[in-house]
Backbone as JSON Lines, residues from 0, in Angstrom:
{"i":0,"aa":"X","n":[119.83,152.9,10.13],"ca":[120.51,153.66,11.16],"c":[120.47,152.84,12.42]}
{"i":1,"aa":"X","n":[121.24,152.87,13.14],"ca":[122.07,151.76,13.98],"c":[121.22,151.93,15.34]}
{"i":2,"aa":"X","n":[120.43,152.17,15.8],"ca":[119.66,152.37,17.27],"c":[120.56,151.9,18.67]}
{"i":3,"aa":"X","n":[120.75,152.63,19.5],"ca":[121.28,152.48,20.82],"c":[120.18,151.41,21.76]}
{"i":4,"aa":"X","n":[121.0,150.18,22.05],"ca":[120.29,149.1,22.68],"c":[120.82,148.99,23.68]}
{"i":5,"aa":"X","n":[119.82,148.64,24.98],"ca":[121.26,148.69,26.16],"c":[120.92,147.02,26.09]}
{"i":6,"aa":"X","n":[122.04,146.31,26.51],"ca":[122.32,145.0,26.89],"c":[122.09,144.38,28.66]}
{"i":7,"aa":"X","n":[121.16,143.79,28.18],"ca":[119.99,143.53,29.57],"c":[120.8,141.94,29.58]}
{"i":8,"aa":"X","n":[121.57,141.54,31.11],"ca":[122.66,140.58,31.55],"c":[121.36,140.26,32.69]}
{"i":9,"aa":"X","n":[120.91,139.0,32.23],"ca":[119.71,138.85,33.29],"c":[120.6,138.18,34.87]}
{"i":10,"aa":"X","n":[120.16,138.62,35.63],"ca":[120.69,137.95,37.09],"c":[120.6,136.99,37.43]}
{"i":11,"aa":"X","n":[121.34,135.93,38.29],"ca":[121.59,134.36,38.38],"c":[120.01,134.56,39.58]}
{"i":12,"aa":"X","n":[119.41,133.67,38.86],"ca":[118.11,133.27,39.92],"c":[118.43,132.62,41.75]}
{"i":13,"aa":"X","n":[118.03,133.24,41.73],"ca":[118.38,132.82,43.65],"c":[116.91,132.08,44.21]}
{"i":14,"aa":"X","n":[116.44,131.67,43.24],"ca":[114.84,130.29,44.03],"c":[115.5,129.74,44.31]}
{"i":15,"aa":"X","n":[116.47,128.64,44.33],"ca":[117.39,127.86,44.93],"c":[117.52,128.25,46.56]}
{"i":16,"aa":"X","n":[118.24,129.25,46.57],"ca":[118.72,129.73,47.91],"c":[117.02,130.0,49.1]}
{"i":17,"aa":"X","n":[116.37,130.88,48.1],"ca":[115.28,131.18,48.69],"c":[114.61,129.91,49.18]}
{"i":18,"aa":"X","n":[114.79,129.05,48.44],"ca":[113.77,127.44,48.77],"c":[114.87,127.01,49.88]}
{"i":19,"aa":"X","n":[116.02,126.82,49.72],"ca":[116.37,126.11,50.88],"c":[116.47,127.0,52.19]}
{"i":20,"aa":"X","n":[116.81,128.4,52.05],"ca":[116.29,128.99,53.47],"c":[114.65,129.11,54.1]}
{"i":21,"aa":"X","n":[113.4,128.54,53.19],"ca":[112.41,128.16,53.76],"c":[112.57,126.88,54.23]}
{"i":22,"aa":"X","n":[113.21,126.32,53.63],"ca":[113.45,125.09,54.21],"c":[113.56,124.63,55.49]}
{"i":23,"aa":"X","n":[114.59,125.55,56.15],"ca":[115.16,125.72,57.32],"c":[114.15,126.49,58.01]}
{"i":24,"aa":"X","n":[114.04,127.18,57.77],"ca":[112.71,128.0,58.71],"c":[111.45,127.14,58.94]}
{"i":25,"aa":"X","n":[111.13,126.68,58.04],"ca":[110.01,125.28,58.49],"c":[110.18,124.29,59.42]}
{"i":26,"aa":"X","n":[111.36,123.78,59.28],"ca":[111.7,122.74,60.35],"c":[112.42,123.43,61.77]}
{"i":27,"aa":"X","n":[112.72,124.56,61.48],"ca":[112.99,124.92,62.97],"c":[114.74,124.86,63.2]}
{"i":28,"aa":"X","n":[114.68,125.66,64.63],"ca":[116.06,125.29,64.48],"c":[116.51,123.6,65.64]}
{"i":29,"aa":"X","n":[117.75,123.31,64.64],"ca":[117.98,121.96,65.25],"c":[118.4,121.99,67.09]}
{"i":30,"aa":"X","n":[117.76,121.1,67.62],"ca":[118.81,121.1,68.76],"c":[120.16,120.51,68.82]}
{"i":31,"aa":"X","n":[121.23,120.71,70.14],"ca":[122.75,120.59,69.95],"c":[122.34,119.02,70.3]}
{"i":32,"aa":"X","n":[123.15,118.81,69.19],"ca":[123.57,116.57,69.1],"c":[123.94,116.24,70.41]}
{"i":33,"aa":"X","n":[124.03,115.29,71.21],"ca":[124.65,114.86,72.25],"c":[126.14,114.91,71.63]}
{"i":34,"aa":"X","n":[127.12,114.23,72.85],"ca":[128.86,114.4,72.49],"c":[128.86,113.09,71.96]}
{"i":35,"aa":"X","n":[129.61,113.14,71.19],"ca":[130.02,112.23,70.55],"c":[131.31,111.24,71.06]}
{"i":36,"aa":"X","n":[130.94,109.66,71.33],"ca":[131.89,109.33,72.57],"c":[133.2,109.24,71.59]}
{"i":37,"aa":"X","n":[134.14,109.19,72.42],"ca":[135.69,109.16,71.87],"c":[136.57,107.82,72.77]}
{"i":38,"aa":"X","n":[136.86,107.58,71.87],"ca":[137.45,105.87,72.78],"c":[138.75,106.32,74.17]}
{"i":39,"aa":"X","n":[138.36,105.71,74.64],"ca":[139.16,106.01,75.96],"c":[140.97,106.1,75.45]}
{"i":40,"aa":"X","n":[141.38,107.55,75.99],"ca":[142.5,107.74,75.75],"c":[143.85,106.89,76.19]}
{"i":41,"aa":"X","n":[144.78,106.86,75.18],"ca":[146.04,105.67,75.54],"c":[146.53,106.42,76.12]}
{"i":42,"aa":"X","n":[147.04,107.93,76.61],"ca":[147.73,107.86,77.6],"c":[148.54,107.43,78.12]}
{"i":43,"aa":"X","n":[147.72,106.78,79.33],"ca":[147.93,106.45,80.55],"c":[148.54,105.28,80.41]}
{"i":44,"aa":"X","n":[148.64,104.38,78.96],"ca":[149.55,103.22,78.34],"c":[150.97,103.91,78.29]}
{"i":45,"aa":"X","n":[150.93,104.79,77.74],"ca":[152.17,105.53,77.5],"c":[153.13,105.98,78.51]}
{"i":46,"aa":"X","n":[152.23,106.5,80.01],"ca":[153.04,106.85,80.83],"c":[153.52,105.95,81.55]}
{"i":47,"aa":"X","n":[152.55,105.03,81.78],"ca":[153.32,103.24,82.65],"c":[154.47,102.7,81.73]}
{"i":48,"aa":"X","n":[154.35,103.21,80.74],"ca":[155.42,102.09,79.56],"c":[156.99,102.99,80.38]}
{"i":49,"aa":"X","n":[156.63,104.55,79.97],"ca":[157.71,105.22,80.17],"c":[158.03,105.15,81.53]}
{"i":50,"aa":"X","n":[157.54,105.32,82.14],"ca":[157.51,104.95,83.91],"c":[159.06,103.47,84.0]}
{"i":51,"aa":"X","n":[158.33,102.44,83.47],"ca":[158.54,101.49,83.39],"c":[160.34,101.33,82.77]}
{"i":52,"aa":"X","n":[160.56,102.05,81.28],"ca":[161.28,102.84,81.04],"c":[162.66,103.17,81.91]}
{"i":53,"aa":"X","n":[162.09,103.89,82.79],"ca":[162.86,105.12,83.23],"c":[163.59,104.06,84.54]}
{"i":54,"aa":"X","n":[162.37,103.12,85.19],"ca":[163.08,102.43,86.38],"c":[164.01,101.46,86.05]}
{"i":55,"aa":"X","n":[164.07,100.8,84.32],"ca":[164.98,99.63,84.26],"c":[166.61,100.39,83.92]}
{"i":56,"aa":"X","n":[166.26,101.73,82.89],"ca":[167.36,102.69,82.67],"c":[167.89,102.63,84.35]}
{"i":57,"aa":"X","n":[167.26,103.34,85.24],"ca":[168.29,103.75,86.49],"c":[168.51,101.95,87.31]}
{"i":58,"aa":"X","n":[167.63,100.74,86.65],"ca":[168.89,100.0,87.66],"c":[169.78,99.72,86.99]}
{"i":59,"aa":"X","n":[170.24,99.95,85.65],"ca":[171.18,99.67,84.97],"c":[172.23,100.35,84.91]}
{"i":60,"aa":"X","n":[171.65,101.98,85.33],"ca":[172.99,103.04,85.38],"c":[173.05,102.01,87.09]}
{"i":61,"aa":"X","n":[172.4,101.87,87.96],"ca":[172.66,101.4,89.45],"c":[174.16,100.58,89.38]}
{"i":62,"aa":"X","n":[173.62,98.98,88.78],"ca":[174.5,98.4,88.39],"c":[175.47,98.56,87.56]}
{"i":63,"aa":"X","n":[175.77,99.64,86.68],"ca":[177.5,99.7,86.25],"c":[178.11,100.88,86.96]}
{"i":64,"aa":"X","n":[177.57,101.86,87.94],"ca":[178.25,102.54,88.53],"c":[177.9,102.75,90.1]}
{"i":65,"aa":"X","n":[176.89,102.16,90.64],"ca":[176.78,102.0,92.24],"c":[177.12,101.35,92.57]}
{"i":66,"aa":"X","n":[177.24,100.31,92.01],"ca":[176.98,98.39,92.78],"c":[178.14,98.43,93.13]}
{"i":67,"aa":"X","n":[178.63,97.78,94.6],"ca":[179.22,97.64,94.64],"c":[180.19,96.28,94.1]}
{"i":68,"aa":"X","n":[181.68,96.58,93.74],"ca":[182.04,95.85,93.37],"c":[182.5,94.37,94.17]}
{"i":69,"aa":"X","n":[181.98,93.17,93.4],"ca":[182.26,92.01,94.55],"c":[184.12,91.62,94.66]}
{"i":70,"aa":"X","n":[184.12,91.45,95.77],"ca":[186.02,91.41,96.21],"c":[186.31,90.18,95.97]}
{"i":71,"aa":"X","n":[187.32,90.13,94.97],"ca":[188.17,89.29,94.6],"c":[188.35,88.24,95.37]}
{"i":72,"aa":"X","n":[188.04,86.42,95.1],"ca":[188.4,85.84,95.79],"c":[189.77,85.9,96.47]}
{"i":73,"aa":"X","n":[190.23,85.63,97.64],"ca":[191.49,85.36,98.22],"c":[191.59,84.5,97.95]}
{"i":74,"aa":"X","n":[192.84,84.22,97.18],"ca":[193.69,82.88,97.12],"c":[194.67,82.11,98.18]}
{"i":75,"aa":"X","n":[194.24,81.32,98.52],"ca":[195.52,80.58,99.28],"c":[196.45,81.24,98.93]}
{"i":76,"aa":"X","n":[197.77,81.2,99.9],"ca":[199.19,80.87,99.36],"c":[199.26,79.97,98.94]}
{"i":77,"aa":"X","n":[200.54,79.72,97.43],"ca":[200.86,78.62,97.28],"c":[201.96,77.97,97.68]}
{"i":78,"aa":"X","n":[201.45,76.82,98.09],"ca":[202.57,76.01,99.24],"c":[203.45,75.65,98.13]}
{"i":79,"aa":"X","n":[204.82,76.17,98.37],"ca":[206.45,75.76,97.43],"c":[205.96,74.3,97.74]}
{"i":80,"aa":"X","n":[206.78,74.15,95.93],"ca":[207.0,72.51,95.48],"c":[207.44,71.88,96.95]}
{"i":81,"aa":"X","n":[209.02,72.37,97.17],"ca":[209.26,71.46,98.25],"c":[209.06,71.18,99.48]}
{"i":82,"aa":"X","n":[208.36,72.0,100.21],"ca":[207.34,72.23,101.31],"c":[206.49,71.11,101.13]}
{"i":83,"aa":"X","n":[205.8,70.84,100.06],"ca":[204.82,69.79,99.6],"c":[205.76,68.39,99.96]}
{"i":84,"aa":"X","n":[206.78,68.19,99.19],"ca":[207.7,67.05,99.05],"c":[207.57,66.64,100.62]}
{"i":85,"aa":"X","n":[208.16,67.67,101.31],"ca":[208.79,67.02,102.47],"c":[207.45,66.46,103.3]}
{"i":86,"aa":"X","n":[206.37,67.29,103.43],"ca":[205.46,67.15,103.69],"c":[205.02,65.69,103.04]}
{"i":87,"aa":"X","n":[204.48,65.2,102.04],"ca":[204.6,63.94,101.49],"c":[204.97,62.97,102.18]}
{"i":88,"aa":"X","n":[206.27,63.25,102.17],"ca":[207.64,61.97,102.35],"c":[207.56,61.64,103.87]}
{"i":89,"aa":"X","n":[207.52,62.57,104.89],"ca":[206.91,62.47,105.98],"c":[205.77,61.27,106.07]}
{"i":90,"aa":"X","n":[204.59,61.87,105.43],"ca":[202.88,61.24,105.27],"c":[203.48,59.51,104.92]}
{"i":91,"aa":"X","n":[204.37,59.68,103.86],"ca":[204.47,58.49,103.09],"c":[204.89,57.34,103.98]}
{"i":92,"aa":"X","n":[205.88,57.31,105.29],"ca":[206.58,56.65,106.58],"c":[205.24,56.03,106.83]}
{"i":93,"aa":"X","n":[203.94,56.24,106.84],"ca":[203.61,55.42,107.26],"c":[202.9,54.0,106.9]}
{"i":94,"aa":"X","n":[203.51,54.05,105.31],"ca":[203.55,52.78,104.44],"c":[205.01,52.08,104.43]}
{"i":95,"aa":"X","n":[205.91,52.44,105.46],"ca":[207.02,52.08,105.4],"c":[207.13,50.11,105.68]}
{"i":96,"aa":"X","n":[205.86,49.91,106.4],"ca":[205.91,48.36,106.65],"c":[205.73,47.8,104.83]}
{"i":97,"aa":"X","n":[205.36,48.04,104.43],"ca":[204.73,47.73,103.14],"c":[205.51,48.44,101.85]}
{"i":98,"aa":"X","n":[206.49,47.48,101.28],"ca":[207.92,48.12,100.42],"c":[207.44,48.65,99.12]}
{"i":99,"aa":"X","n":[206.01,47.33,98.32],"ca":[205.73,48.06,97.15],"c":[204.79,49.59,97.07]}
{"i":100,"aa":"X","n":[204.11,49.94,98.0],"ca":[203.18,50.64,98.12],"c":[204.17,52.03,98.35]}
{"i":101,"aa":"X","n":[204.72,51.62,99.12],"ca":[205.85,52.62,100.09],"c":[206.83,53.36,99.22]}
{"i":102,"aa":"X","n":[207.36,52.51,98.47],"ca":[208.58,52.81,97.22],"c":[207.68,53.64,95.8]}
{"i":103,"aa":"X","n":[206.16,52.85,95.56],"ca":[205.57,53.72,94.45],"c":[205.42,55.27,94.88]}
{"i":104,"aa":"X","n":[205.07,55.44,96.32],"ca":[204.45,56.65,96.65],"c":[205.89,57.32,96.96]}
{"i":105,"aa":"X","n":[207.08,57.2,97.31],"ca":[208.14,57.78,97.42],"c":[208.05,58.0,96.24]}
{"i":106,"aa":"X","n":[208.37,57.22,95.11],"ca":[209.12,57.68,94.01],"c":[208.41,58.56,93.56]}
{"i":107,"aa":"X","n":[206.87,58.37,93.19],"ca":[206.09,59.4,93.01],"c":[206.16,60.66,93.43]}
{"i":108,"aa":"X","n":[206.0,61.12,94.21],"ca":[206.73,62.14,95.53],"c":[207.64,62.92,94.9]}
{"i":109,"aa":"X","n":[208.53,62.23,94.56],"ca":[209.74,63.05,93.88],"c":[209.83,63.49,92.35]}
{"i":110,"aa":"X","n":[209.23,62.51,92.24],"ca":[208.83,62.78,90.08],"c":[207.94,64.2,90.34]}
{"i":111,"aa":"X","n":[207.1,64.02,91.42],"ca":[206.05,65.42,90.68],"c":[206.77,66.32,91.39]}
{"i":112,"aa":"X","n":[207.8,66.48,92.56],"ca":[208.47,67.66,92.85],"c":[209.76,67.76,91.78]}
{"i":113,"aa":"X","n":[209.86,66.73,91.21],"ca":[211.45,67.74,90.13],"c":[210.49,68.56,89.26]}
{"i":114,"aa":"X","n":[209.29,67.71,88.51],"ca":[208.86,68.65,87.79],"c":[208.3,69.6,87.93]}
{"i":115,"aa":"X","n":[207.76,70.15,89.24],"ca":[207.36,71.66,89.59],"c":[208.38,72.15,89.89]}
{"i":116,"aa":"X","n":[209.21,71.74,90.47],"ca":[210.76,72.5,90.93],"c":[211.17,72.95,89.43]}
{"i":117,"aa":"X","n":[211.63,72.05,88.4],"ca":[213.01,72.75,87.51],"c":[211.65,71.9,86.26]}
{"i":118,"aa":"X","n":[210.63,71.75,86.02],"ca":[209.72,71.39,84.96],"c":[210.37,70.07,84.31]}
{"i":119,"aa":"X","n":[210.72,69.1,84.96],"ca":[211.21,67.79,83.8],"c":[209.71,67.21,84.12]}
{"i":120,"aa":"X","n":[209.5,66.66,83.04],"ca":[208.56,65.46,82.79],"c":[208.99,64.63,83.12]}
{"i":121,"aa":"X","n":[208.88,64.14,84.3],"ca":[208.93,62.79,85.06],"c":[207.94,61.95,85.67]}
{"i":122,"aa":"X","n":[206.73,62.44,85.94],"ca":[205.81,61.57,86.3],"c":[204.98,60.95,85.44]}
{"i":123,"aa":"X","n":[205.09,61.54,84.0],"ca":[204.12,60.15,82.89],"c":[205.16,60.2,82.07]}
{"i":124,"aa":"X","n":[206.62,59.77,82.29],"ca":[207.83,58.91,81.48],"c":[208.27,58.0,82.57]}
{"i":125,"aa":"X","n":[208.82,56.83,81.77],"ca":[209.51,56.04,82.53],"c":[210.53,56.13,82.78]}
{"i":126,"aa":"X","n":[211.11,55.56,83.71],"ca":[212.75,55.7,84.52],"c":[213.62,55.91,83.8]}
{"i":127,"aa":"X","n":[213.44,55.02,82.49],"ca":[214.64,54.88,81.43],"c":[214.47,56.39,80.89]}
{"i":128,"aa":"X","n":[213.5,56.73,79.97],"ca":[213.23,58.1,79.42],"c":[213.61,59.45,80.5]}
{"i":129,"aa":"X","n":[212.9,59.42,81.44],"ca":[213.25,60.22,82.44],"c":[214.89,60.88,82.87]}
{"i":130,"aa":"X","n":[215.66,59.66,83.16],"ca":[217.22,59.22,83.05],"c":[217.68,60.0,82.15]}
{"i":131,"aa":"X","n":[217.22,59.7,80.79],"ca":[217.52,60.34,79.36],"c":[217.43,61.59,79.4]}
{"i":132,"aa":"X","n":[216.3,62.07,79.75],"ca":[216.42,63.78,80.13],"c":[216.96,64.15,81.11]}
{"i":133,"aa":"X","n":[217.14,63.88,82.27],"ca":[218.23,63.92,83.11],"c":[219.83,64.32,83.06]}
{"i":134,"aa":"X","n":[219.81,63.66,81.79],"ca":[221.27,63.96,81.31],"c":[221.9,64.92,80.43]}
{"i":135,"aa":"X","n":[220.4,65.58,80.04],"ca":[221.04,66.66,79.28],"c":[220.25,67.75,80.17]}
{"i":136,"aa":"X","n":[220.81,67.68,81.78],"ca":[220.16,68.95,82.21],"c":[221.27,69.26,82.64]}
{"i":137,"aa":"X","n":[221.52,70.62,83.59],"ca":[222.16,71.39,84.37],"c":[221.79,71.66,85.38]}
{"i":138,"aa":"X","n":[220.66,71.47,85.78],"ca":[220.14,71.75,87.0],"c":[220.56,70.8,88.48]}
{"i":139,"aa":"X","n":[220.88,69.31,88.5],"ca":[221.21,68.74,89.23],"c":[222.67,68.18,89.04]}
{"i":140,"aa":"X","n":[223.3,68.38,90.02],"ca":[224.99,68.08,90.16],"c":[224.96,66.75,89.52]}
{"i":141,"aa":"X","n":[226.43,66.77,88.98],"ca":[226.56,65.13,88.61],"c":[226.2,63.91,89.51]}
{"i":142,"aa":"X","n":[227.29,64.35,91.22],"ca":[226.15,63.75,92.14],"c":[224.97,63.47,92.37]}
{"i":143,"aa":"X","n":[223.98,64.47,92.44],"ca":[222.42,64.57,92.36],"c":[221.87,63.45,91.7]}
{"i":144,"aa":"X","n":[222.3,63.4,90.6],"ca":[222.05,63.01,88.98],"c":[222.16,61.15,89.34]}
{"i":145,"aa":"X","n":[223.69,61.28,89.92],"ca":[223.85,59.87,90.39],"c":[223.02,58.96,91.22]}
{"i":146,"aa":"X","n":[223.0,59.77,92.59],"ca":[221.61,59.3,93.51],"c":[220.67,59.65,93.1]}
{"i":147,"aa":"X","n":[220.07,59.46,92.13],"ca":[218.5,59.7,91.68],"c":[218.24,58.98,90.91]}
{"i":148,"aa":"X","n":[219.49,58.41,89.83],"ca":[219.47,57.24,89.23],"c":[219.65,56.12,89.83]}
{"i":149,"aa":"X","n":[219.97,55.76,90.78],"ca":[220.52,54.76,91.64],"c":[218.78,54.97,92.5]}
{"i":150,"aa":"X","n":[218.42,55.78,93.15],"ca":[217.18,55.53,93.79],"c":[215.57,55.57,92.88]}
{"i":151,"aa":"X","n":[215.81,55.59,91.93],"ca":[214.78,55.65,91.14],"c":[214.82,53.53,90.5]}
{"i":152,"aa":"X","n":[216.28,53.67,90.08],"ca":[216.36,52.16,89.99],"c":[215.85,50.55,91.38]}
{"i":153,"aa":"X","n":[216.34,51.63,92.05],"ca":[215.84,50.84,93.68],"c":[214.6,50.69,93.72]}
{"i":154,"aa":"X","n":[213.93,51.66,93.62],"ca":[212.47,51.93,93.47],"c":[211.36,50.89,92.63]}
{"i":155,"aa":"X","n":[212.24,50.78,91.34],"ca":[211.84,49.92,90.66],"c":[211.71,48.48,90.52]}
{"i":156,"aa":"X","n":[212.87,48.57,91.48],"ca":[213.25,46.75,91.78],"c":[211.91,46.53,92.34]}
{"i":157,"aa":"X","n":[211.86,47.12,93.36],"ca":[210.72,46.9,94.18],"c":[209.28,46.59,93.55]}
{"i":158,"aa":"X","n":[208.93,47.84,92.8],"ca":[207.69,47.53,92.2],"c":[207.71,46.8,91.22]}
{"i":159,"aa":"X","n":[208.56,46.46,90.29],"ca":[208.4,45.68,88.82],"c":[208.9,44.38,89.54]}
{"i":160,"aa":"X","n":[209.91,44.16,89.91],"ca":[210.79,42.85,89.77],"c":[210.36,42.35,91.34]}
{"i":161,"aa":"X","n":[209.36,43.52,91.88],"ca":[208.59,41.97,93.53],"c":[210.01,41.62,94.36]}
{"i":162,"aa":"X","n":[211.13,42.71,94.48],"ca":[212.07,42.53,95.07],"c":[211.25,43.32,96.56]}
{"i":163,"aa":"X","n":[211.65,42.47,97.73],"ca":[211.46,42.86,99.1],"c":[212.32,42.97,99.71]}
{"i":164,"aa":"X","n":[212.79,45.07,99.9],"ca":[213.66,44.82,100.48],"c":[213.87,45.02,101.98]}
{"i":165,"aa":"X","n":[214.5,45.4,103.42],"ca":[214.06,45.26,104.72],"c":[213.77,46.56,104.85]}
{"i":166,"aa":"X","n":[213.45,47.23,106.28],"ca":[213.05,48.5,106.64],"c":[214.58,49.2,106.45]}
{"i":167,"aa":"X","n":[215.54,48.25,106.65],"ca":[216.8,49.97,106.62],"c":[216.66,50.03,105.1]}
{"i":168,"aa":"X","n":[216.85,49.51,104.28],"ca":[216.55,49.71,102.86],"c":[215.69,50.68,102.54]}
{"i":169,"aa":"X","n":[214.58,50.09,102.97],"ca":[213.48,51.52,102.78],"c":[213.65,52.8,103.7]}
{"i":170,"aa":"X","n":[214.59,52.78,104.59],"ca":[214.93,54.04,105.2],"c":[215.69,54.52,104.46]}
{"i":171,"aa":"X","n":[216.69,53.98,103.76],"ca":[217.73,54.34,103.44],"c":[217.44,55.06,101.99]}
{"i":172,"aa":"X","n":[215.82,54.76,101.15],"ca":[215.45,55.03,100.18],"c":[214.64,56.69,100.36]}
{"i":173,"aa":"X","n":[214.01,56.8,101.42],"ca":[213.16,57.94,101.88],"c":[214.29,58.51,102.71]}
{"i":174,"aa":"X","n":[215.21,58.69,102.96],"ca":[216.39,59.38,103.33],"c":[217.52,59.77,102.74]}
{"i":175,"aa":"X","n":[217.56,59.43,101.11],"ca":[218.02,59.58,99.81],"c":[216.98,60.61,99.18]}
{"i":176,"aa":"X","n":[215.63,60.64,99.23],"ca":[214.57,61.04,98.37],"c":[214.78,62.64,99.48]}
{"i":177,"aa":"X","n":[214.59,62.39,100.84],"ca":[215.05,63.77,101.22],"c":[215.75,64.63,101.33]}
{"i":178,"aa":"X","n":[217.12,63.81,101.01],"ca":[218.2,64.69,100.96],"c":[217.84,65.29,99.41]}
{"i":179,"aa":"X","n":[217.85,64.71,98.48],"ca":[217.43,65.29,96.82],"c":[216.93,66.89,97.06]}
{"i":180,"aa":"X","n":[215.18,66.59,98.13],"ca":[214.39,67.73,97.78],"c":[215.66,68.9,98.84]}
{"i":181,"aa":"X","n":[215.84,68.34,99.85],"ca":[216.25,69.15,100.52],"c":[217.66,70.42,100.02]}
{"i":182,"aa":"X","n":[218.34,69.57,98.85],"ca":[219.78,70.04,98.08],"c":[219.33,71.24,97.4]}
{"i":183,"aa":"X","n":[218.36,70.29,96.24],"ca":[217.19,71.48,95.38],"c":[216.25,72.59,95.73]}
{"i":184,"aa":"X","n":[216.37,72.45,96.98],"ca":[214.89,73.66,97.42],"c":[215.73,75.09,97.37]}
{"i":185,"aa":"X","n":[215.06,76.13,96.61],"ca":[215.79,77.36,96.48],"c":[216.53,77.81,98.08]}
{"i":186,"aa":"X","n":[217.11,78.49,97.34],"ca":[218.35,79.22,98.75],"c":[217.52,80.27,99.4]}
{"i":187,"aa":"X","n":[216.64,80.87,99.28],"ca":[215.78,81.8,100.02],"c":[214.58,80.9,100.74]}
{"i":188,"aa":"X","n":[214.42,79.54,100.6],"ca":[213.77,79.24,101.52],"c":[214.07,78.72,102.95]}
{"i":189,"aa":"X","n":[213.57,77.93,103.53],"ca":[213.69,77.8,104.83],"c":[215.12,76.67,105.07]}
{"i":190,"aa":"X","n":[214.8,75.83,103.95],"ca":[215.5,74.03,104.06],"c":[216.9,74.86,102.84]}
{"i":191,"aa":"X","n":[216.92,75.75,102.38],"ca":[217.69,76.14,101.24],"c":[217.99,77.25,102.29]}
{"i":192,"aa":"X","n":[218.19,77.64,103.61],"ca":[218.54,78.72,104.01],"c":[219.36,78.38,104.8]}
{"i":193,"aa":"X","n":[218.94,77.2,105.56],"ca":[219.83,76.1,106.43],"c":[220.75,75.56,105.73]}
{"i":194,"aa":"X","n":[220.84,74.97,104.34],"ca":[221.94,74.41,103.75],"c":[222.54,75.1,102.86]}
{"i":195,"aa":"X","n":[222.73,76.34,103.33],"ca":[223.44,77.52,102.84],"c":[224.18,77.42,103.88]}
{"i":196,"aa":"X","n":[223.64,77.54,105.31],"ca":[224.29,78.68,106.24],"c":[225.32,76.74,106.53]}
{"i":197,"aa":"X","n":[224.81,75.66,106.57],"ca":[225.91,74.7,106.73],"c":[227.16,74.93,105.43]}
{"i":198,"aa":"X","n":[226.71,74.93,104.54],"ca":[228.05,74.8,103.61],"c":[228.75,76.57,103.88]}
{"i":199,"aa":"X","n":[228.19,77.45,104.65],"ca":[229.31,78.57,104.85],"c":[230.45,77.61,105.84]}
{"i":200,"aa":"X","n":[229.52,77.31,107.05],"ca":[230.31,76.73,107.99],"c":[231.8,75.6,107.92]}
């Protein structure tokens, strides 16, 4: 016959716990640790950086929208081709004692005013080439065309072929070279306003 047993679940031993809370009671209670140091905070790296930051940002907004803007150099006027010429040819009289010097710098004179005036390449071609384009222009009268070939050839005597010729010669060469610029200078200028108002007359 089967007897009623009760079931005895023994309890988890607590000497453990009991030993280590004598534990603690023996030694007492601890005193508070000193602080524990902490390395000096970056911060204050952070706010100079941003600081730093913030002043190169505003000279940069400064400079693309305060600064003032620097004013455009002024340019000269530019002095017209033939303003220059006459000016020149003038300067040039006073190599008039002296035919080769006198005749290079005339002719010169006029080579670099056709080609700023009406653009021929005349001052690094020679007479002959030059001539050649000459002839298939429109810009200078057949006349024109004539005395310019005829004083460009004069010119040359002088410097290549050591021909010496007297002072009316050379007047007569720088008084050919001015009438040229003077024909060609536009009609709204000063020397082109005067030899308008003569050929009304």
């Amino acid at each position: 016959m089967a007897t009623n047993q009760a079931i005895i679940i023994p309890a988890p031993s607590t000497n453990s716990a009991v030993t280590s809370t004598n534990a603690v009671l023996q030694e007492g209670l601890r005193d508070i640790r000193d602080a524990v140091p902490i390395p000096p905070s970056l911060l204050w790296l952070w706010i100079t950086l941003a600081v730093i930051g913030l002043l190169i940002l505003a000279w940069l907004a400064w400079r693309k929208w305060y600064r003032p803007k620097p004013k455009s150099p002024v340019l000269p006027d530019l002095v017209p081709a033939y303003r220059t010429a006459l000016d020149d040819l003038q300067a040039a009289l006073t190599l008039l004692h002296d035919p080769e010097p006198f005749c290079t710098r005339v002719s010169q004179i006029l080579r670099v005013y056709l080609e700023e005036q009406f653009d021929f390449h005349a001052p690094e071609r020679t007479t002959e080439e030059f001539l050649q384009e000459l002839q298939t222009s429109f810009v200078l009268s057949g006349g024109q065309k004539t005395s310019l070939e005829d004083f460009l050839n004069r010119c040359d005597l002088v410097k290549f072929a050591r021909y010496e010729p007297a002072e009316t010669e050379l007047r007569d060469l720088h008084d050919a070279a001015l009438r040229l610029v003077e024909e060609t200078a536009p009609i709204g200028s000063a020397v082109g306003a005067s030899r308008s108002a003569i050929v009304e007359k």
